[in-house]
C-alpha positions as CSV (number, residue, x, y, z in Angstrom):
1,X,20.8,-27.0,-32.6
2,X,21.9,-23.8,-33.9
3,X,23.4,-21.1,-32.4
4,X,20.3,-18.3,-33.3
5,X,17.6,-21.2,-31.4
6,X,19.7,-21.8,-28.8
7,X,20.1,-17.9,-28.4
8,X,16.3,-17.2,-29.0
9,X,15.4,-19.9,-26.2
10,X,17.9,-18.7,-23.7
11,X,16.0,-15.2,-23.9
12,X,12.7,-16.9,-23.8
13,X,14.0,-18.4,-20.7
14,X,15.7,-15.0,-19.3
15,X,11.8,-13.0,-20.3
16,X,10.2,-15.7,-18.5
17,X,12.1,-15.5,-15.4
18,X,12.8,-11.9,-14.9
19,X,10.7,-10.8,-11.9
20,X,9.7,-7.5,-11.3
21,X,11.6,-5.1,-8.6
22,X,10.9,-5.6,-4.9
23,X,8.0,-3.1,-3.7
24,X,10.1,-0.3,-1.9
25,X,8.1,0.4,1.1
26,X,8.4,4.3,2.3
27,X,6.0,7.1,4.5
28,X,7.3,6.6,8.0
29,X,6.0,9.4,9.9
30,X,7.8,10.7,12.3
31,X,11.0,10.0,10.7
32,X,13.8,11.9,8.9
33,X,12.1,13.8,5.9
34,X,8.3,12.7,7.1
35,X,6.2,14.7,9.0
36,X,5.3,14.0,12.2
37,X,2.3,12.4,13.3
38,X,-0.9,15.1,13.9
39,X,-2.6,14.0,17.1
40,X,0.8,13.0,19.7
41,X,-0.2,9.3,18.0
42,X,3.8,8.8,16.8
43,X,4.6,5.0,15.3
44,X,5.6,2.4,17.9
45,X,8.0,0.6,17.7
46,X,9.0,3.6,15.0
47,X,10.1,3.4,11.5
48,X,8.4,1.0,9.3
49,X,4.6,1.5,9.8
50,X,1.9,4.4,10.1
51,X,0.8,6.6,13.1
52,X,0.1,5.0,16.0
53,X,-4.1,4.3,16.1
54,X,-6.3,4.7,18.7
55,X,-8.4,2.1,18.6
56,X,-6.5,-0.7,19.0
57,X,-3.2,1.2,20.2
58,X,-1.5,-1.3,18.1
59,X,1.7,1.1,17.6
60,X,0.8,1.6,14.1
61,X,-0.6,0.1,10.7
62,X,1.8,-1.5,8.3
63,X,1.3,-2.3,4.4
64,X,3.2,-5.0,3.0
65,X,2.8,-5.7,-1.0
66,X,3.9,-9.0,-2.0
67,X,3.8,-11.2,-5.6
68,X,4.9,-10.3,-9.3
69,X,4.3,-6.9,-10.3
70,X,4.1,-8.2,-14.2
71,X,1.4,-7.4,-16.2
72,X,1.7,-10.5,-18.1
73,X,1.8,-12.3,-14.7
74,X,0.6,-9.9,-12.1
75,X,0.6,-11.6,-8.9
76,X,0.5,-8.9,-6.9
77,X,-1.1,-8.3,-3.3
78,X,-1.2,-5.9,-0.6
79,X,-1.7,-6.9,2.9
80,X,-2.6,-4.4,5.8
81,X,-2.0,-5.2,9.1
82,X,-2.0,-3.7,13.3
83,X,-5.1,-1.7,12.0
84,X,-7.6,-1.3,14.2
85,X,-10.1,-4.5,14.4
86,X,-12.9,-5.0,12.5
87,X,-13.3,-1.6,10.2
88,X,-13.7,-1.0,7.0
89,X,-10.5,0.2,4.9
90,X,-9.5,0.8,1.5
91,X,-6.3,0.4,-0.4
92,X,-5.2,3.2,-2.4
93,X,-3.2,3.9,-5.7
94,X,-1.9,6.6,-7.7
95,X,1.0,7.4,-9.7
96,X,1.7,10.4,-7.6
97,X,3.9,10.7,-4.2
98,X,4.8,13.2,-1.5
99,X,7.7,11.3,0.1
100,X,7.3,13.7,2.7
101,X,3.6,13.6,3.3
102,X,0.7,15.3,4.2
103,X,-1.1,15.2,7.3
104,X,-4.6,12.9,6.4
105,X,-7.0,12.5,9.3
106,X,-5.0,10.9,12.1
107,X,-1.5,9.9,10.0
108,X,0.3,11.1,7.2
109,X,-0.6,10.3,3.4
110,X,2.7,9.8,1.0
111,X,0.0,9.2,-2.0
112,X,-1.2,12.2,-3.9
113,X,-3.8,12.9,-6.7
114,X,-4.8,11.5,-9.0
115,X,-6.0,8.8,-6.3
116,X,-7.2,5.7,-7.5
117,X,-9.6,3.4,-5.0
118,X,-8.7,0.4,-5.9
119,X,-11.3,-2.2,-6.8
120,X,-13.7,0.6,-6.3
121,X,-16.9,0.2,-4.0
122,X,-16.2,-3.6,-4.1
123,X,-12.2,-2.6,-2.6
124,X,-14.0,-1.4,0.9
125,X,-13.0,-4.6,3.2
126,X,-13.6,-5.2,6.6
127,X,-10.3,-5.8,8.7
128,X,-10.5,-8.7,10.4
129,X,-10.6,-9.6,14.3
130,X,-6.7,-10.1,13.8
131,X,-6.4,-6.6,12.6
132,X,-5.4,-7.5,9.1
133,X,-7.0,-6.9,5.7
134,X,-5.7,-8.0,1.7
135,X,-6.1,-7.2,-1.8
136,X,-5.1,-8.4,-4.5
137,X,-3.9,-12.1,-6.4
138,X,-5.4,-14.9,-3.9
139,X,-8.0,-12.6,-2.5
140,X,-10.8,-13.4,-5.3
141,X,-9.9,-9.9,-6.8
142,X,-9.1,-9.1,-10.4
143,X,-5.2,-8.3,-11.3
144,X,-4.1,-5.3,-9.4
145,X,-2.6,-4.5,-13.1
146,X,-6.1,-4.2,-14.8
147,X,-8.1,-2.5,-11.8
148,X,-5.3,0.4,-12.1
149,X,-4.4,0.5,-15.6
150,X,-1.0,-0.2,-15.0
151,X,1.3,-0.6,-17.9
152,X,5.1,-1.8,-17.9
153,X,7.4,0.6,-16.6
154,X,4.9,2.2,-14.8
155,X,5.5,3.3,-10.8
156,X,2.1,3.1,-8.8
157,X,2.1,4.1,-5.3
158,X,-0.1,2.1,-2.6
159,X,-1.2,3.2,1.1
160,X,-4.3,1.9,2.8
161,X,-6.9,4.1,4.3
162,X,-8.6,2.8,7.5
163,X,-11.3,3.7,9.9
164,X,-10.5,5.3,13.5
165,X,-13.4,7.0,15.1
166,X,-11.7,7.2,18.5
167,X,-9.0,9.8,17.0
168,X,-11.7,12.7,17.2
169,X,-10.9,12.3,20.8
170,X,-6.8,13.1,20.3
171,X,-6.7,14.9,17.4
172,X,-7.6,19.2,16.8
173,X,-9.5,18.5,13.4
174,X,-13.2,17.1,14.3
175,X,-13.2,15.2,11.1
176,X,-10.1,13.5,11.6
177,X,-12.1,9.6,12.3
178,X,-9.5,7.6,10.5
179,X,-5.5,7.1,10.0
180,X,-3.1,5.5,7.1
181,X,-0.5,2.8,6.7
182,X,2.8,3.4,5.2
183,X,3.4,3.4,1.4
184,X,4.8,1.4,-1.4
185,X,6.3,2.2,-4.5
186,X,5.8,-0.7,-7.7
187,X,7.6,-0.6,-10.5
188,X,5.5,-2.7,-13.5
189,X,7.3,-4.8,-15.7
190,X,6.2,-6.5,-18.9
């Protein structure tokens, strides 16, 4: 076999393999550079999930995004959990962040506009009794890739919006009936 094969089929091999970076989770209120949480609702344990709900009182919702972030083999999926049980939420994108956040509702929002919903009207899921909600490859959903119109080289920020009516009760701002997860950052590769 020649030299040029043997070279092509070693970068075939290398193309093939290379995986995509790790999601880099960030948005942890009520730590260094974050904004504290609105309505006295601060993260418990603290430091890798959202404001504290007050529903569930489960210390906090987390996002977690798992899978390939290739568009040629986008195997990507987000997973919500210690939400509140058995509420609707939706995962959103954009290629904007405010690593510092905003106050949104009950928690604090890292994503900014443009804000994508992802999977539109259909990406509205009911967290389950275990307080946990997914989207994405496995879930019966189109390629997070092709929903957002990602393309390689692209970052896309993700951070899951989720019902909590009993925050009216905590928080100054009467419209303030739901709370956030934590973000992550994805870097799209070919």
């Amino acid at each position: 076999m020649s030299h040029l094969i043997r070279s092509l089929l070693a970068l075939a091999l290398v193309a093939e393999g290379a995986f995509a970076q790790a999601p880099a989770l960030f948005c942890f209120p009520n730590t260094p550079g974050v904004l504290n949480c609105p309505c006295n609702n601060p993260p418990v344990p603290g430091g890798g999930e959202g404001c504290n709900n007050f529903g569930g009182h489960t210390g906090g919702a987390v996002l977690h995004v798992f899978g390939n972030s290739s568009i040629s083999n986008d195997t990507l999926y987000c997973i919500a959990y210690r939400e509140n049980q058995n509420v609707y939420s939706l995962l959103l994108e954009s290629t904007s962040a405010n690593a510092g956040g905003i106050v949104y509702g009950a928690g604090i929002r890292c994503v900014t506009v443009p804000i994508h919903r992802v999977y539109g009207r259909s990406g509205f899921r009911l967290s389950s009794a275990q307080q946990i909600v997914s989207w994405g490859y496995g879930m019966g959903d189109p390629p997070l890739s092709v929903d957002i119109g990602a393309t390689a080289g692209l970052t896309t920020y993700f951070q899951t919006w989720y019902r909590d009516t009993h925050a009216v009760g905590h928080c100054s701002d009467p419209s303030a009936t739901f709370n956030i997860t934590n973000a992550a950052a994805v870097i799209w590769t070919p």
